[in-house]
N, CA, C, O and CB atoms as a CASP TS submission, in Angstrom:
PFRMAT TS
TARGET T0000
AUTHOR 0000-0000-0000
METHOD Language model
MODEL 1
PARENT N/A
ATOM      1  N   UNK     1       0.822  -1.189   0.000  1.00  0.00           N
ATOM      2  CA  UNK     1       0.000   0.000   0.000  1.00  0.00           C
ATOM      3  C   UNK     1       0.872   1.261   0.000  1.00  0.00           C
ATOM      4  O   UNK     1       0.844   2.074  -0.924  1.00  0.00           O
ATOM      5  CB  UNK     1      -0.938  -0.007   1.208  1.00  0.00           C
ATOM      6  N   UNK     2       1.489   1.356   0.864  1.00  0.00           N
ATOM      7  CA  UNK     2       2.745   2.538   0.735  1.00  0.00           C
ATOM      8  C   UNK     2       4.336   2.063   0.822  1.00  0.00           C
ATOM      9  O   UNK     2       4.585   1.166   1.629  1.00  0.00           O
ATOM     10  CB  UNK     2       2.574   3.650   2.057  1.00  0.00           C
ATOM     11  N   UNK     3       5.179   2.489   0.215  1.00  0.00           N
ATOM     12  CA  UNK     3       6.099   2.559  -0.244  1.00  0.00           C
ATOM     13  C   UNK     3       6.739   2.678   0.957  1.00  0.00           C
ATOM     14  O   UNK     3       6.205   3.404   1.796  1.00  0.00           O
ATOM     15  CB  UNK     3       6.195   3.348  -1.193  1.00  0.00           C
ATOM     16  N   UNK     4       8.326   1.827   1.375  1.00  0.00           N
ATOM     17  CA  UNK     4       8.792   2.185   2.728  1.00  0.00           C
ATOM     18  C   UNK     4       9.808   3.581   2.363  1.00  0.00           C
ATOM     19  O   UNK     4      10.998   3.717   2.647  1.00  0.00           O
ATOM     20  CB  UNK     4       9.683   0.735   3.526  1.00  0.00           C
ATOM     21  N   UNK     5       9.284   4.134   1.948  1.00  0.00           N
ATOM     22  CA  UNK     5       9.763   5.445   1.836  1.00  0.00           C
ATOM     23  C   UNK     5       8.882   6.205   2.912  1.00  0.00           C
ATOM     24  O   UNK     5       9.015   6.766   4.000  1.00  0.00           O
ATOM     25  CB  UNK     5       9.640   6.021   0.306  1.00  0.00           C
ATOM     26  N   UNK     6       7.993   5.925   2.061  1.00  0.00           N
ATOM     27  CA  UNK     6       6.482   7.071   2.820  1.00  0.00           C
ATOM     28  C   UNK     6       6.207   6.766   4.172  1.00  0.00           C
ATOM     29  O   UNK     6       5.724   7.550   4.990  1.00  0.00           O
ATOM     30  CB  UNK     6       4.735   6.817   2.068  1.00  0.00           C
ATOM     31  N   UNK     7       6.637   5.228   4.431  1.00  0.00           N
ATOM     32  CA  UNK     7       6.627   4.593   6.123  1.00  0.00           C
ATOM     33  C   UNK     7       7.086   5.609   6.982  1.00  0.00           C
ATOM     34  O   UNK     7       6.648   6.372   7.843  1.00  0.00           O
ATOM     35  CB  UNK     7       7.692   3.225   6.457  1.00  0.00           C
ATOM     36  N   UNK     8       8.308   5.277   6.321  1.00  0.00           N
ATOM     37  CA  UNK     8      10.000   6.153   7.132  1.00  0.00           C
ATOM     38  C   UNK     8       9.618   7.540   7.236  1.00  0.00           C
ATOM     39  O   UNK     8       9.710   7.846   8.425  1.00  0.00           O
ATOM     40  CB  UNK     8      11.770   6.183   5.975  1.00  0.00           C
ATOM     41  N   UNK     9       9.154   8.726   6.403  1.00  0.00           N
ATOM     42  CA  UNK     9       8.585   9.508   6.582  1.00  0.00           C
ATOM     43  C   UNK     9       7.746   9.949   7.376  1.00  0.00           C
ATOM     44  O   UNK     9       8.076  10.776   8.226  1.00  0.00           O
ATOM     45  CB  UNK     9       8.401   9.540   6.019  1.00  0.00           C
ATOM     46  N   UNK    10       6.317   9.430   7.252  1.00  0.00           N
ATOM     47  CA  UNK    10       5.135   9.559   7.952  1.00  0.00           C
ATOM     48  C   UNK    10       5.801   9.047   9.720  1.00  0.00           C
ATOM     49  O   UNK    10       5.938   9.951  10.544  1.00  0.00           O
ATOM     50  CB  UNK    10       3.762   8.421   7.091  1.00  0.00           C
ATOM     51  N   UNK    11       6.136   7.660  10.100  1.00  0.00           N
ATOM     52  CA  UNK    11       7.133   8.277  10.871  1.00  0.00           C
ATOM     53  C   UNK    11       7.858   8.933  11.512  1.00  0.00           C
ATOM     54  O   UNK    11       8.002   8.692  12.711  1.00  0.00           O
ATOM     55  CB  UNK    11       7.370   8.320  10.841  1.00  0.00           C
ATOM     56  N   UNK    12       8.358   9.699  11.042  1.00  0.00           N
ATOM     57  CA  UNK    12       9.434  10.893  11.298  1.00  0.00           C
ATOM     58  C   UNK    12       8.440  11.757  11.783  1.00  0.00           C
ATOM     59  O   UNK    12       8.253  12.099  12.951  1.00  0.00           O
ATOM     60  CB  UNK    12      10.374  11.556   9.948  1.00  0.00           C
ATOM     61  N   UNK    13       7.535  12.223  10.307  1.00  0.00           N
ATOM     62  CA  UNK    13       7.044  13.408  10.743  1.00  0.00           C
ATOM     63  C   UNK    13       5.747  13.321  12.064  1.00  0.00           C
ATOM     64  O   UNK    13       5.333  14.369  12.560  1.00  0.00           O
ATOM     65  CB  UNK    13       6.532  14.080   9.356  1.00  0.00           C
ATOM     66  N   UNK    14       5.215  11.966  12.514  1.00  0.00           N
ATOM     67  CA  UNK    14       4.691  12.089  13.393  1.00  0.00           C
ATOM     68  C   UNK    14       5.640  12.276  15.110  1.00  0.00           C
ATOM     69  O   UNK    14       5.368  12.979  16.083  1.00  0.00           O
ATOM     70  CB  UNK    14       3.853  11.047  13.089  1.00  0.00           C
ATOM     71  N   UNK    15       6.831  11.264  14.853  1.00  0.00           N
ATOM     72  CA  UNK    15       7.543  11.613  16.093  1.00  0.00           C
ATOM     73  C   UNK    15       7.691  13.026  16.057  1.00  0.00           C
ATOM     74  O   UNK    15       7.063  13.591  16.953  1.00  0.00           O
ATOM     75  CB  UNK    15       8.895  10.925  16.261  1.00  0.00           C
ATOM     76  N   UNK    16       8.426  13.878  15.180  1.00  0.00           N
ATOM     77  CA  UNK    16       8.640  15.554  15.001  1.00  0.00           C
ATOM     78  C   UNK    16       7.893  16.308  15.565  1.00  0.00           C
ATOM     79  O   UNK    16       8.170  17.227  16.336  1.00  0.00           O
ATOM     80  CB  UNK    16       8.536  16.090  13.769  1.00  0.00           C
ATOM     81  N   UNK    17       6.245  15.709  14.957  1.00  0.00           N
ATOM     82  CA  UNK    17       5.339  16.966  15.304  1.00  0.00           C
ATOM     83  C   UNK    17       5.002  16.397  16.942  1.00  0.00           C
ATOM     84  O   UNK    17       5.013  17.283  17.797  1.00  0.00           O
ATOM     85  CB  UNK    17       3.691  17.190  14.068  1.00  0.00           C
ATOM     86  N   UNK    18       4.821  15.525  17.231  1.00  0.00           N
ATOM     87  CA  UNK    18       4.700  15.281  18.958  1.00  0.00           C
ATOM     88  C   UNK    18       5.441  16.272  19.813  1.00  0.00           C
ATOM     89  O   UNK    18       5.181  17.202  20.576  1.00  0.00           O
ATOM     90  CB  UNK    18       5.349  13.800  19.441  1.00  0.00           C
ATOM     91  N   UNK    19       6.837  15.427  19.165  1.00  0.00           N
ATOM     92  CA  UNK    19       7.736  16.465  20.125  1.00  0.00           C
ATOM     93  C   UNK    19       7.708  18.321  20.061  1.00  0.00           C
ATOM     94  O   UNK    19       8.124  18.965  21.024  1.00  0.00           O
ATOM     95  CB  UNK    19       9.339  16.032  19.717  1.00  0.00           C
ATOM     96  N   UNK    20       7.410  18.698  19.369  1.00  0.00           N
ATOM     97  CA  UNK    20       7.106  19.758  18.608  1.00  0.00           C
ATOM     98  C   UNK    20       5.819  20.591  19.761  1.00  0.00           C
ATOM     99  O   UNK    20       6.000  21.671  20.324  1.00  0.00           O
ATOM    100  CB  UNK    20       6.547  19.135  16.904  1.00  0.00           C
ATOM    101  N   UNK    21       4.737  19.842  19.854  1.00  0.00           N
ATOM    102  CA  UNK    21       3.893  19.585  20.164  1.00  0.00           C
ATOM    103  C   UNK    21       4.037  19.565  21.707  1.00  0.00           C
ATOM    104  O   UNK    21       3.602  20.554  22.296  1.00  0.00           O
ATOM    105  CB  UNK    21       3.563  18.665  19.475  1.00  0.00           C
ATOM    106  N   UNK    22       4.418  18.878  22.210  1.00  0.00           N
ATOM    107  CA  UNK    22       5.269  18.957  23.889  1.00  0.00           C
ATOM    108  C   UNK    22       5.643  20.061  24.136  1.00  0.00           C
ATOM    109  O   UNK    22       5.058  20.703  25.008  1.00  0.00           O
ATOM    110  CB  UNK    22       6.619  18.161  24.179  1.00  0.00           C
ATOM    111  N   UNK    23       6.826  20.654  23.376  1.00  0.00           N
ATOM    112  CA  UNK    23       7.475  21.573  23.413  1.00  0.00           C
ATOM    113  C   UNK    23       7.094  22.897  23.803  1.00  0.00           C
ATOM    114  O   UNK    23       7.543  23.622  24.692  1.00  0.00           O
ATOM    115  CB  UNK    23       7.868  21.534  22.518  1.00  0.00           C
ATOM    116  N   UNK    24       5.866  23.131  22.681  1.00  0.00           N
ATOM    117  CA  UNK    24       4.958  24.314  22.670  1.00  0.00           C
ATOM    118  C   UNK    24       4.250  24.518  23.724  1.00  0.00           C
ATOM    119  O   UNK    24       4.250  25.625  24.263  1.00  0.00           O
ATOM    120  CB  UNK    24       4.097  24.315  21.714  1.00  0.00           C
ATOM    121  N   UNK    25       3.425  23.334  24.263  1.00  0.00           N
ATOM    122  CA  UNK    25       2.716  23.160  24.693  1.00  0.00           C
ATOM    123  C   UNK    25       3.259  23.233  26.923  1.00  0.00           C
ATOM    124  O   UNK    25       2.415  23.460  27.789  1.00  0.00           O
ATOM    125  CB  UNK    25       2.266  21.965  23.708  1.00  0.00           C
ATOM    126  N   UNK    26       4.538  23.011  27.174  1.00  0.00           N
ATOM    127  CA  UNK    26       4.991  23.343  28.402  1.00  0.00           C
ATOM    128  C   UNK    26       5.512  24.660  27.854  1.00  0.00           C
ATOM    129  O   UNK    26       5.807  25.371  28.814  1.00  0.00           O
ATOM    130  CB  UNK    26       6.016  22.302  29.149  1.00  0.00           C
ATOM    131  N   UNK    27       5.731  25.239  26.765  1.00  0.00           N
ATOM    132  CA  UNK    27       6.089  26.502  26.948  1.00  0.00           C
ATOM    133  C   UNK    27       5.001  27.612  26.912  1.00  0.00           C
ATOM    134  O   UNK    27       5.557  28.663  27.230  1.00  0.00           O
ATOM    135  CB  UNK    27       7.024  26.728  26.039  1.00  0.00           C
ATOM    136  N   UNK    28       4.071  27.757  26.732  1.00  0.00           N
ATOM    137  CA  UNK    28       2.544  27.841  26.854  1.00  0.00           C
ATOM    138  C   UNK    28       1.940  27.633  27.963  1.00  0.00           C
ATOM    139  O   UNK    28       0.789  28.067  27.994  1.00  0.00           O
ATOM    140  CB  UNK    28       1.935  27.057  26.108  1.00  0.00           C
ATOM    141  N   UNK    29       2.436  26.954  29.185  1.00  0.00           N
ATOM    142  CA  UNK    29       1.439  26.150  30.012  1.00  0.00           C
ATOM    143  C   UNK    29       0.790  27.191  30.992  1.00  0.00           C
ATOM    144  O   UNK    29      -0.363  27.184  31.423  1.00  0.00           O
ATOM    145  CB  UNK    29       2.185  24.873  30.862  1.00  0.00           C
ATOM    146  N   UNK    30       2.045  28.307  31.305  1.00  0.00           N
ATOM    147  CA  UNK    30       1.180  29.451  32.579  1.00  0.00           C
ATOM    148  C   UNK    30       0.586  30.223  31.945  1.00  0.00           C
ATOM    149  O   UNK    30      -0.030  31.037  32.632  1.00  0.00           O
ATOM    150  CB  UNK    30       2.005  30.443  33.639  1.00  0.00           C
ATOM    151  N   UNK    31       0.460  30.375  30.502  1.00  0.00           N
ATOM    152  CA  UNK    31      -0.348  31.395  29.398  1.00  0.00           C
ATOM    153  C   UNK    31      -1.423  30.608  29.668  1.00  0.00           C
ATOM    154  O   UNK    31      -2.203  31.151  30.449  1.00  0.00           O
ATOM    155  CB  UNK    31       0.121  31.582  27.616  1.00  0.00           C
ATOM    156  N   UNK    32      -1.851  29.169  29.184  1.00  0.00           N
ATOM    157  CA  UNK    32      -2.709  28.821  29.530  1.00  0.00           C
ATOM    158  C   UNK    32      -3.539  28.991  30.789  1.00  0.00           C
ATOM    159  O   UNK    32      -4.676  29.461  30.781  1.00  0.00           O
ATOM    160  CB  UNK    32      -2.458  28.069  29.300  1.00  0.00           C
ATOM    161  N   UNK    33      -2.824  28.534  31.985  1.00  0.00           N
ATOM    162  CA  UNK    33      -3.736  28.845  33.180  1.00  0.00           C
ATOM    163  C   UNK    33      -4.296  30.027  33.405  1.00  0.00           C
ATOM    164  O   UNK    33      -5.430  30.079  33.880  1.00  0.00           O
ATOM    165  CB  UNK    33      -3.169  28.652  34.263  1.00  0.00           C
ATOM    166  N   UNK    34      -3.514  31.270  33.070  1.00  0.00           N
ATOM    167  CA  UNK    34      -4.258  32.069  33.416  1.00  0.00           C
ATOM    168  C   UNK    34      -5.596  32.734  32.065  1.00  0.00           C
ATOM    169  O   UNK    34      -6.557  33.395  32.459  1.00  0.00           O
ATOM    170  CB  UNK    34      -3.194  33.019  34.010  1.00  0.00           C
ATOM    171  N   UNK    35      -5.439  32.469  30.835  1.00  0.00           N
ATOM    172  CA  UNK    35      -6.378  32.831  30.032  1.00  0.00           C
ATOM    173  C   UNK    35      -7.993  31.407  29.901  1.00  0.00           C
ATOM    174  O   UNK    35      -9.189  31.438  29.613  1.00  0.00           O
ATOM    175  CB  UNK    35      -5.345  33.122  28.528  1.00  0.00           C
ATOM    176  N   UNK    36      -6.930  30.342  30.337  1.00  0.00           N
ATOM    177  CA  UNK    36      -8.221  29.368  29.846  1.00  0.00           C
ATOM    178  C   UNK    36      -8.667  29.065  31.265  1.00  0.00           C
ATOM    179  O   UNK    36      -8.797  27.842  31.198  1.00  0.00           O
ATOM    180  CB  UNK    36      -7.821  27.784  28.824  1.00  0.00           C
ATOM    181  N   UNK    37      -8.904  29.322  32.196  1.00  0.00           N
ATOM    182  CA  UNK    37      -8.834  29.321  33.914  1.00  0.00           C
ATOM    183  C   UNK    37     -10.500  28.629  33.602  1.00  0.00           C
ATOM    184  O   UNK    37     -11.074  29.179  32.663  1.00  0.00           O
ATOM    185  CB  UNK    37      -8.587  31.349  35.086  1.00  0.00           C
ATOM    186  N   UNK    38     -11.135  27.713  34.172  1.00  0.00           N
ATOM    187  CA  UNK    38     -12.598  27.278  34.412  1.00  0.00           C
ATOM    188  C   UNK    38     -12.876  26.598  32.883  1.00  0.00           C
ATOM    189  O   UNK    38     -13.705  25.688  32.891  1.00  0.00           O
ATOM    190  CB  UNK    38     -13.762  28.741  34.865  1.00  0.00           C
ATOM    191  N   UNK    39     -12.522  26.798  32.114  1.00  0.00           N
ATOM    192  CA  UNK    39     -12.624  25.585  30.986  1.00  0.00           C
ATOM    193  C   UNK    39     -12.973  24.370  31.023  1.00  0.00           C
ATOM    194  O   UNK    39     -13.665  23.856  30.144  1.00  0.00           O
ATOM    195  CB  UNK    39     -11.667  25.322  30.500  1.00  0.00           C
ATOM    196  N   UNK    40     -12.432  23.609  32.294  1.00  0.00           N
ATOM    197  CA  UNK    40     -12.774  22.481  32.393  1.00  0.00           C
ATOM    198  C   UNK    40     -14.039  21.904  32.587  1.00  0.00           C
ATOM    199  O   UNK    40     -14.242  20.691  32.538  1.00  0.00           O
ATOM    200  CB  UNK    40     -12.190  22.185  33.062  1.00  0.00           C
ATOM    201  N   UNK    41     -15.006  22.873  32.836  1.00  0.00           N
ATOM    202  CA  UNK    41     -16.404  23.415  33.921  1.00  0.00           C
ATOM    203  C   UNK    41     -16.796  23.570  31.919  1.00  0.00           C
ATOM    204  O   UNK    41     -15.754  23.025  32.281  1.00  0.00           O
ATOM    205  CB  UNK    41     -16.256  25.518  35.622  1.00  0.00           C
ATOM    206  N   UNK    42     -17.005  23.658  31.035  1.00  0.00           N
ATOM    207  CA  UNK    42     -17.291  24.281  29.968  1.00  0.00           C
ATOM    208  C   UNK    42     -17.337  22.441  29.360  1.00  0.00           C
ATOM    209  O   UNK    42     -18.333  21.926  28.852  1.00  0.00           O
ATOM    210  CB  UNK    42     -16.064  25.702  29.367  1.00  0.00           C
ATOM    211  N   UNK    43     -16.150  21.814  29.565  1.00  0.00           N
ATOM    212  CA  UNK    43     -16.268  20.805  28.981  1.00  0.00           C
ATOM    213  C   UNK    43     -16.891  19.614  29.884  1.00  0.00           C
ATOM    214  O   UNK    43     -17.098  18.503  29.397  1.00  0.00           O
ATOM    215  CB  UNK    43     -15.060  20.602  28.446  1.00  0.00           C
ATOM    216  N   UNK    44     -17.075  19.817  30.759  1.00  0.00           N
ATOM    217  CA  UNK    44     -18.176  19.034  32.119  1.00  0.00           C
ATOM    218  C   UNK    44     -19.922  19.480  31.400  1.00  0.00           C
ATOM    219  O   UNK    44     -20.858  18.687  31.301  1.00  0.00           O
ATOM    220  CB  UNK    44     -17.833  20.194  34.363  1.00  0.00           C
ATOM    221  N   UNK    45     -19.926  20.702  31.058  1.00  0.00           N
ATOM    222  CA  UNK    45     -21.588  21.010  30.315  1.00  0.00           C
ATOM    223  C   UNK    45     -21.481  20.027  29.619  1.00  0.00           C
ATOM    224  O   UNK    45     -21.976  18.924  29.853  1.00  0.00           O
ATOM    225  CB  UNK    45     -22.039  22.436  29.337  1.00  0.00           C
ATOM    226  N   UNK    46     -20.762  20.366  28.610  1.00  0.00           N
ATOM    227  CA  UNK    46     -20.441  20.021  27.355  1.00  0.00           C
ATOM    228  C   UNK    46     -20.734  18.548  27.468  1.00  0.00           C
ATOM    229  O   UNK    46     -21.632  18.213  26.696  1.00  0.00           O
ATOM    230  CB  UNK    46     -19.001  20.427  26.916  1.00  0.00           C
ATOM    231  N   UNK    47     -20.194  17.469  28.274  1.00  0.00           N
ATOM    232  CA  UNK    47     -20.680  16.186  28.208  1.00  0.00           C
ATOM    233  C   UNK    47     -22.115  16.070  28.811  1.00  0.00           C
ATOM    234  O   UNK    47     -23.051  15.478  28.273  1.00  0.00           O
ATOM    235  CB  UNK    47     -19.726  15.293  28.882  1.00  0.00           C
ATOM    236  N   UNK    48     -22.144  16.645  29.867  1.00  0.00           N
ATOM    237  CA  UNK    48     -23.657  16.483  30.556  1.00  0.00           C
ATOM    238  C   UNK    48     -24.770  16.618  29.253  1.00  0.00           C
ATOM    239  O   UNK    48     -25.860  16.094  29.022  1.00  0.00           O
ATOM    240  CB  UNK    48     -23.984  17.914  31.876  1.00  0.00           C
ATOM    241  N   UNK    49     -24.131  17.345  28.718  1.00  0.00           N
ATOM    242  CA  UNK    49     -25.379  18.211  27.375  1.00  0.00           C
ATOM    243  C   UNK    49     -25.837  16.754  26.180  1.00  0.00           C
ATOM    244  O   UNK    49     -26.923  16.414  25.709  1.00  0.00           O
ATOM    245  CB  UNK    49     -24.096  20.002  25.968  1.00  0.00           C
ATOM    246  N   UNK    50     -24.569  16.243  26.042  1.00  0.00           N
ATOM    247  CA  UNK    50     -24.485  15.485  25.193  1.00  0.00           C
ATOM    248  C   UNK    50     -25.007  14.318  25.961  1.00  0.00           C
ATOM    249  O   UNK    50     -26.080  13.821  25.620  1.00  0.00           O
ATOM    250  CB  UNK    50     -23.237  15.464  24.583  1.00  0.00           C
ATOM    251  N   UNK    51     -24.458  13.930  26.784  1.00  0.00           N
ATOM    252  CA  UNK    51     -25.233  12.739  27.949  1.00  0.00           C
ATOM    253  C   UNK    51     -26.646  12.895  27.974  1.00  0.00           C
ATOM    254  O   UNK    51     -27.346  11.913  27.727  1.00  0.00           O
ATOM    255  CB  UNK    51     -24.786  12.925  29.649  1.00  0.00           C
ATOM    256  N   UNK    52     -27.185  14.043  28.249  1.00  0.00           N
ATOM    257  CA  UNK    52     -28.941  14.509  28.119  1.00  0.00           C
ATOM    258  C   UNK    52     -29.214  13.962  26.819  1.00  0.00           C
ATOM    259  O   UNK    52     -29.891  12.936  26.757  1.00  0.00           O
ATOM    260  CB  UNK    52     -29.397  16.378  28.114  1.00  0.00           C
ATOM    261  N   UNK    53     -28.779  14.507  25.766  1.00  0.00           N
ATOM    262  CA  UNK    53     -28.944  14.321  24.537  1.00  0.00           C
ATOM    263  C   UNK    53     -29.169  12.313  24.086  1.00  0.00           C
ATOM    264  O   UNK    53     -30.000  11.938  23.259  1.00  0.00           O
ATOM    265  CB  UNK    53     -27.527  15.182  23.916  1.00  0.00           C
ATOM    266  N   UNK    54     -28.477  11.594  24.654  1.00  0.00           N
ATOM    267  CA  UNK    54     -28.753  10.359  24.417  1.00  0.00           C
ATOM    268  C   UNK    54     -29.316   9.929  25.495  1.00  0.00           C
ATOM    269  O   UNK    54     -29.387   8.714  25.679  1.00  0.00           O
ATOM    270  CB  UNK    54     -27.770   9.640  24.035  1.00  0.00           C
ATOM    271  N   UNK    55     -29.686  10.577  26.163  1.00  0.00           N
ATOM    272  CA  UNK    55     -30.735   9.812  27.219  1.00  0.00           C
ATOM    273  C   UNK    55     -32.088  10.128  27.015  1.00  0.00           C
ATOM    274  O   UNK    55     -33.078   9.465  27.322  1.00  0.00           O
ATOM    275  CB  UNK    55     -30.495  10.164  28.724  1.00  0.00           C
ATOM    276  N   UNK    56     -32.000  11.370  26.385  1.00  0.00           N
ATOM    277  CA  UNK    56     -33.348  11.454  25.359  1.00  0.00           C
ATOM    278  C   UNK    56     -33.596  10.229  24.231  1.00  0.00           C
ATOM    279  O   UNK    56     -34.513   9.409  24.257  1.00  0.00           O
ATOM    280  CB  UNK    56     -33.192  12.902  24.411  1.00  0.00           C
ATOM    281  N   UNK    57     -32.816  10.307  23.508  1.00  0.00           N
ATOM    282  CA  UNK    57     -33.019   9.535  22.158  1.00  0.00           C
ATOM    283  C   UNK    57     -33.136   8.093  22.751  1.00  0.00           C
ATOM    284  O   UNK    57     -34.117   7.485  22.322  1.00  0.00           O
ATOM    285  CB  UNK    57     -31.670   9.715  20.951  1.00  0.00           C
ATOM    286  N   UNK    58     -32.533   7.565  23.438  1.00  0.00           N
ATOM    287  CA  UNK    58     -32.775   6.065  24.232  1.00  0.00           C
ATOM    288  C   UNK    58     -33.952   6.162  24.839  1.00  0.00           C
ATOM    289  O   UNK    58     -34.599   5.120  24.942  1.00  0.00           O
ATOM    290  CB  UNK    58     -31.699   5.620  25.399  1.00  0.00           C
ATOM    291  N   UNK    59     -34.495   7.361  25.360  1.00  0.00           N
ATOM    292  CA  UNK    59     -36.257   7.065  26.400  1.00  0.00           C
ATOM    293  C   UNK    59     -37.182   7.526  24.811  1.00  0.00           C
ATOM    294  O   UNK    59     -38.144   6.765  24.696  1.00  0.00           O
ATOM    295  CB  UNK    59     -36.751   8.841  28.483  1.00  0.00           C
ATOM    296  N   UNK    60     -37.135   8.122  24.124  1.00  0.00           N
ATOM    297  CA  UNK    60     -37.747   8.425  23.181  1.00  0.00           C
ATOM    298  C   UNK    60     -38.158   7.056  22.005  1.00  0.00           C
ATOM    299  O   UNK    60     -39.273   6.892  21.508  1.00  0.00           O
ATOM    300  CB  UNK    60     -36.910   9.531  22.720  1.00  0.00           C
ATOM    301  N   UNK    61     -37.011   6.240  21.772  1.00  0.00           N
ATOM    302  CA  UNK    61     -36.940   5.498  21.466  1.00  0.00           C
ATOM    303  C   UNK    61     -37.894   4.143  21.756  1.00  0.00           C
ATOM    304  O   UNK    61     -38.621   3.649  20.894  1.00  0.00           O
ATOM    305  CB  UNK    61     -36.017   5.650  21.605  1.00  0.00           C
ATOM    306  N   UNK    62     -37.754   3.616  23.170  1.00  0.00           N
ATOM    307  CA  UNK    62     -38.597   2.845  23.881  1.00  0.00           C
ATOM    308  C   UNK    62     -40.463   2.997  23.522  1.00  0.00           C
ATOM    309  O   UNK    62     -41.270   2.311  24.149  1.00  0.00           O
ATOM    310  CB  UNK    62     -38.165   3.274  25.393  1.00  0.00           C
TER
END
């Protein structure tokens, strides 16, 4: 299916962008706390909402 060229590559460029990715991401980290502060509370709705949402469609269903 792919060529061990494109292996070796795809590869690479996924270890790269991880680390890449790490990198940014602890250098970023107190920017984060203080701009994204209660977010977590946003993605707690966010499932409850969706949790409602199939607990509808499952009693609706019946």
């Amino acid at each position: 299916m792919f060529t061990t060229g494109q292996l070796i590559f795809a590869i690479c460029f996924v270890i790269a962008f991880v680390i890449i990715m790490v990198f940014a991401y602890k250098r970023d980290k107190k920017l984060h706390k203080k701009h994204f502060r209660g977010s977590l509370w946003i993605l707690v709705g966010f499932l409850v909402f969706v949790g409602l949402l199939l607990l509808a469609k499952w009693l609706l269903k019946q």
